[in-house]
C-alpha positions in Angstrom: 11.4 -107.2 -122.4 8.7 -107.3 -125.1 10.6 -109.3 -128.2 8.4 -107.0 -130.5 10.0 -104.0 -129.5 13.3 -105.2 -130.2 14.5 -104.2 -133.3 15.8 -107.1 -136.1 19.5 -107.7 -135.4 19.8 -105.9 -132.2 20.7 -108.9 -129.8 23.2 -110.4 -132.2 24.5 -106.4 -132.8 24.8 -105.6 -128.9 26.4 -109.5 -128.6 29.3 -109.1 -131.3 30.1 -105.1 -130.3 30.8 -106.6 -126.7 33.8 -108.5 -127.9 36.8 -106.8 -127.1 35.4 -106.5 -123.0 34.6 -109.9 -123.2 37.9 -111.3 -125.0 39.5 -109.8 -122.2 37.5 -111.9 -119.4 38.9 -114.8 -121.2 42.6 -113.7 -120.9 41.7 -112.9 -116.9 40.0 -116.3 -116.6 41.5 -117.7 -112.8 44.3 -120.1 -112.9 42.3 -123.3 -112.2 40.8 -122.9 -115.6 44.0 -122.4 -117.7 45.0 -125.6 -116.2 42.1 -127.5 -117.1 43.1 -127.0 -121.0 45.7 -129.6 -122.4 49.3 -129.4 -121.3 52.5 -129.3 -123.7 53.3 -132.5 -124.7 49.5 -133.6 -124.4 48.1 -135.2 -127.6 44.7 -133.8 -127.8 41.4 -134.4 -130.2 39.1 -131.0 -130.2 35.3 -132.2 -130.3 32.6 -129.8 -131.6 30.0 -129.4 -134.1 29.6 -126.2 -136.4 31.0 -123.2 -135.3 32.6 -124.7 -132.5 34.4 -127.2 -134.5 36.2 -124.3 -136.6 37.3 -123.0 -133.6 38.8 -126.2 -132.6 40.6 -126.4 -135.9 42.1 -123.3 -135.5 43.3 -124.4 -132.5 44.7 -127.3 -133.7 47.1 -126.0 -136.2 48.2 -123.0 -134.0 49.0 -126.1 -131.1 50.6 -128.5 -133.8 52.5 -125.4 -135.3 54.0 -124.6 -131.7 55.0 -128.4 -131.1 52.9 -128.8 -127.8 52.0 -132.2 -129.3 49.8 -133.9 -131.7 46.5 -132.0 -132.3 43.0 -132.8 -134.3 40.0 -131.5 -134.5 36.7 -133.5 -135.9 33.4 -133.0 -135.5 31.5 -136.0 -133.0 29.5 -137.5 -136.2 32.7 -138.2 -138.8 35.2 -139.3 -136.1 36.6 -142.6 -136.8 38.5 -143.4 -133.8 40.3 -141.8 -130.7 43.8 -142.7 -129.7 44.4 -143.9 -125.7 46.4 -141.1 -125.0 44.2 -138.2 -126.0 43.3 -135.6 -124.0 39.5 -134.5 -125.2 38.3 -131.0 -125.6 34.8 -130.7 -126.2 33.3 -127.0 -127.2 29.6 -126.3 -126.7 27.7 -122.8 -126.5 25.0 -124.9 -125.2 25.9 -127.4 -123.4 23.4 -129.9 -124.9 24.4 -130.6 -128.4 23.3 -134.2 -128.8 26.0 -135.6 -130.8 29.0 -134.1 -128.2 26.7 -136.0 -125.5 26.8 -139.2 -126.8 30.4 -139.1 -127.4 31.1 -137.5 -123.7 29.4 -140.6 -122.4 30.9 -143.1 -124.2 34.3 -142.1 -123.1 34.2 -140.4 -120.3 35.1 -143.7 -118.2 38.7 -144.2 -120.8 40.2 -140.8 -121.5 40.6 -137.1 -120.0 37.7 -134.9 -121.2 37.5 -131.3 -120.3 34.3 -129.4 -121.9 34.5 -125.7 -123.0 30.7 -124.3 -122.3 28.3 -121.4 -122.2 25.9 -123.3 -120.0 26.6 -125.3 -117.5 23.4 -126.1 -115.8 22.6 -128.7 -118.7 23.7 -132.4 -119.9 27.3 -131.6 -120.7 27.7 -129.3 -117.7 26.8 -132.3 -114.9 28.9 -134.6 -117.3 32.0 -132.4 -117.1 31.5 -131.0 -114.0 35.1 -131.4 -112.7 36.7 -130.1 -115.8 34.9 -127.4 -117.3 36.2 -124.0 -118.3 33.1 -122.1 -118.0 32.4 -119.3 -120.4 29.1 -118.1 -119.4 30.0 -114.3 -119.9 30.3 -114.9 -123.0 27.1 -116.5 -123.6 24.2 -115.5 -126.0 20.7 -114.5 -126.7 20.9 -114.7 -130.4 20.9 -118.2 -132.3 24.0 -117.4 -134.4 27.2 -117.2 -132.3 29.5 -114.5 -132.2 31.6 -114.0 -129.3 31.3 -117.2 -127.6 32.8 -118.6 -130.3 35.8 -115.8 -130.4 36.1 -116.2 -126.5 36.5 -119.6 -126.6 39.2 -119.5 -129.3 40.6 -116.9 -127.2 40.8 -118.9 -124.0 42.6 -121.7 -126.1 45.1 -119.8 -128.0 45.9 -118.2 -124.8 46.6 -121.7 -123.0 49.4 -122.0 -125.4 50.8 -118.5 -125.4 49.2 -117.6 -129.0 47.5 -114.4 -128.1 49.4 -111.3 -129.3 49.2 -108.3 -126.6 47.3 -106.0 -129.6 44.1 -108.8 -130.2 41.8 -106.5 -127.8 42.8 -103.6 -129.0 42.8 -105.3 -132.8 39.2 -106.3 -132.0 38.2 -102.4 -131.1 39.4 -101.5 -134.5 37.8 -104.0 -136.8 34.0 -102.7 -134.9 35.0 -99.2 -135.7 36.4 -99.9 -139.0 34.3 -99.3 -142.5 33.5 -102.3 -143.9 35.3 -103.5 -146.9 32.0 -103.2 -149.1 28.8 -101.8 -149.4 26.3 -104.2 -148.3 23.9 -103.2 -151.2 26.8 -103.6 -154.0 28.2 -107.3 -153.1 26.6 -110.4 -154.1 29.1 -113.1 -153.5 31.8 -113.2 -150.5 34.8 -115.4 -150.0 37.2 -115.9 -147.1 40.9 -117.6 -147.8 42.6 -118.5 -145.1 45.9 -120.3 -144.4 46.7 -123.2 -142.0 45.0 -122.2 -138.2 43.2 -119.3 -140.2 41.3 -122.0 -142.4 39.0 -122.6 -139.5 38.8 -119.2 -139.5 37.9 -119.0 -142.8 35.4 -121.7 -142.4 33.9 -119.7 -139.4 33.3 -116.4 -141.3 31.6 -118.0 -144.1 29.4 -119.2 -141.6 29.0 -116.4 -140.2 27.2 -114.7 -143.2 25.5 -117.9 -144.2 24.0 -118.0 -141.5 23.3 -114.2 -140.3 22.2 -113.4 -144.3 21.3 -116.1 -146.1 24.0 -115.2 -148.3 26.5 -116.6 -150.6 29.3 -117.5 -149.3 32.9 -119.5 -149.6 36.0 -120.5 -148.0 39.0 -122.2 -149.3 42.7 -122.7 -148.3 44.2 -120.0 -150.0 46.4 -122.2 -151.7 43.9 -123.9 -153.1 41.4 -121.2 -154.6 43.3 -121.1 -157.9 42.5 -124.8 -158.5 38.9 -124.2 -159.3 37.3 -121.9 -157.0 38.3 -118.4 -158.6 36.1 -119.3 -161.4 33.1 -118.2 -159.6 34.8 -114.6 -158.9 33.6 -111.5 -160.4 33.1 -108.1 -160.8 30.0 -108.2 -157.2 32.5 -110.8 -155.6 34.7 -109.9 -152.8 37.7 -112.4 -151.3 38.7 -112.0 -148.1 42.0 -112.7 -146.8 42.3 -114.0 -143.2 46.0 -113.2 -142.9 48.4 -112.4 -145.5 47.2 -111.7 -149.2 50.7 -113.1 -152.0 50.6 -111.5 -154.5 50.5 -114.5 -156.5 47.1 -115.3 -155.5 45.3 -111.9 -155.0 46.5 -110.3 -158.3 44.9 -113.7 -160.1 41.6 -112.8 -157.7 41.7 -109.2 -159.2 41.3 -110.5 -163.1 38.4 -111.8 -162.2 37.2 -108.0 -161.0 36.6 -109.4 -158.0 37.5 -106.7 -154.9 40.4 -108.3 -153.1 40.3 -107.6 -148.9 43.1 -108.0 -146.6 44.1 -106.3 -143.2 47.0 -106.3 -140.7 44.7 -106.7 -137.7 45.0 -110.3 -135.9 42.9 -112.6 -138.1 41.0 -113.9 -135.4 39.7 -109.4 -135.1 39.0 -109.6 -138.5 35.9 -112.2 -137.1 33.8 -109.4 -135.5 34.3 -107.1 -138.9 32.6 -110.2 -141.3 30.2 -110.2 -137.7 29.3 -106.6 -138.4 28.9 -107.2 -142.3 26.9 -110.1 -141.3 24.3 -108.1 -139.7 24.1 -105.4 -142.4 23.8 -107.8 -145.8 20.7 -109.5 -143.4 18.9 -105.9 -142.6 19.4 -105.7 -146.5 17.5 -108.9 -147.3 15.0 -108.3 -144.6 16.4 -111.2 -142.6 16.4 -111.0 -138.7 20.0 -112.4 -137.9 18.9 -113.3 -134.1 16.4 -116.2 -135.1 17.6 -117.1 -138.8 14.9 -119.7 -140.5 15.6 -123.2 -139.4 18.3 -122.9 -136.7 18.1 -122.9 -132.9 20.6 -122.3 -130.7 21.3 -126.0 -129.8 20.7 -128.9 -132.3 19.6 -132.1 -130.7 19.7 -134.5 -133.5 18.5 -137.9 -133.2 19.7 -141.2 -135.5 
């Protein structure tokens, strides 16, 4: 394939549009995978940097919410210390981020460590290789993860009996839905979320960031009143990842700003802010599937 004849955004497009099919691979994943993931009653620390640390913190509250046991998530380069007893998840696209390394190695003598990865014929993959839940159907082309990131959260929620029987079908609707703005008419974009959807939140800001070069935001709902909403106007929309109060969203629509919320499954409302994603970088002539100064894997040194 000649690279020049690919139009600008057409790997990450073809990528998120695959989600639902893919999603659905994770839910069929064989048995000896599901039983790699953490166990109730397991207390378990979720490793990952970026992207694939918002998907660990979603998991996290969604596990601590259901009382399976104690659940963190941290990205490699903040943690300050890991307990005896817990179980470590570490969450990779590439298999060779350099900080998830370092940590694998250091513990992998002391503690249970089962790695989440696109790749396994890399560093983490040979380190792991007797606990890995191997998602390399859903791995990518483009820099910018889509639906690795969604299948992995997938794979987790459904460890612990989290996945609603409509999130495929949610996920089909949200890549044939409009879009909650016009592209050309938005400047600033927001995403609230509450407890596991936080991480969420996180991951759709990201998302945009990343994809557009935009400007972007995400808060704990509860929390955008204390300071944020005074950024909100008229070209701003705020995205809800999950329910909207009233009490918040009719302070967000003072400010002019449009106020966004659907019923799908938050984690569908991902490959919508995906599919924005792509359209607010045609817009600013930015090619979402190599975005300035990111590769798919960073290998950062001290």
């Amino acid at each position: 394939m000649n690279d020049k004849n690919v139009a600008s955004g057409a790997i990450t497009r073809a990528e998120l549009t695959s989600q639902p099919e893919i999603w659905q691979q994770a839910l069929d994943l064989d048995e000896r995978h599901r039983t790699l993931l953490p166990a109730d009653g397991e207390n378990v620390l979720v490793v990952g940097c970026g992207t694939s640390y918002y998907v660990g913190d979603a998991y996290a509250y969604l596990r601590n919410d259901a009382g399976l046991g104690r659940t963190r998530a941290a990205i490699p380069s903040e943690l300050d210390w890991i307990d005896d007893d817990e179980h470590i998840v570490v969450i990779s696209r590439s298999g060779t981020t350099a900080d998830v390394v370092e940590l694998v190695e250091r513990y992998q003598g002391t503690h249970r460590i089962t790695a989440i990865l696109g790749d396994t014929d890399t560093e983490l993959g040979r380190l792991c290789a007797e606990r890995t839940v191997h998602l390399g159907f859903a791995d990518e082309v483009s820099v910018v993860q889509t639906r690795f990131a969604t299948t992995g959260l997938t794979a987790l929620r459904a460890s612990i009996g989290q996945v609603p029987d409509t999130l495929v079908d949610d996920a089909r609707t949200a890549l044939a839905a409009a879009l909650p703005v016009d592209p050309a008419e938005v400047q600033h974009v927001v995403f609230l979320g509450h407890r596991w959807t936080n991480g969420l939140a996180q991951e759709a800001a990201l998302k945009v960031r990343e994809s557009a070069g935009f400007w972007t935001e995400a808060y704990s709902m509860w929390e955008y009143q204390h300071g944020p909403i005074s950024c909100a106007g008229p070209n701003t929309l705020v995205w809800f990842l999950g329910e909207a109060p009233d009490v918040v969203a009719d302070d967000v629509r003072s400010t002019g700003a449009t106020v966004y919320v659907n019923d799908l499954d938050p984690q569908a409302n991902l490959p919508l802010v995906h599919r924005l994603a792509v359209d607010l970088a045609a817009l600013r002539g930015r090619n979402p599937d190599t975005p300035p100064f990111l590769n798919r894997s960073v290998l950062v040194t001290d």
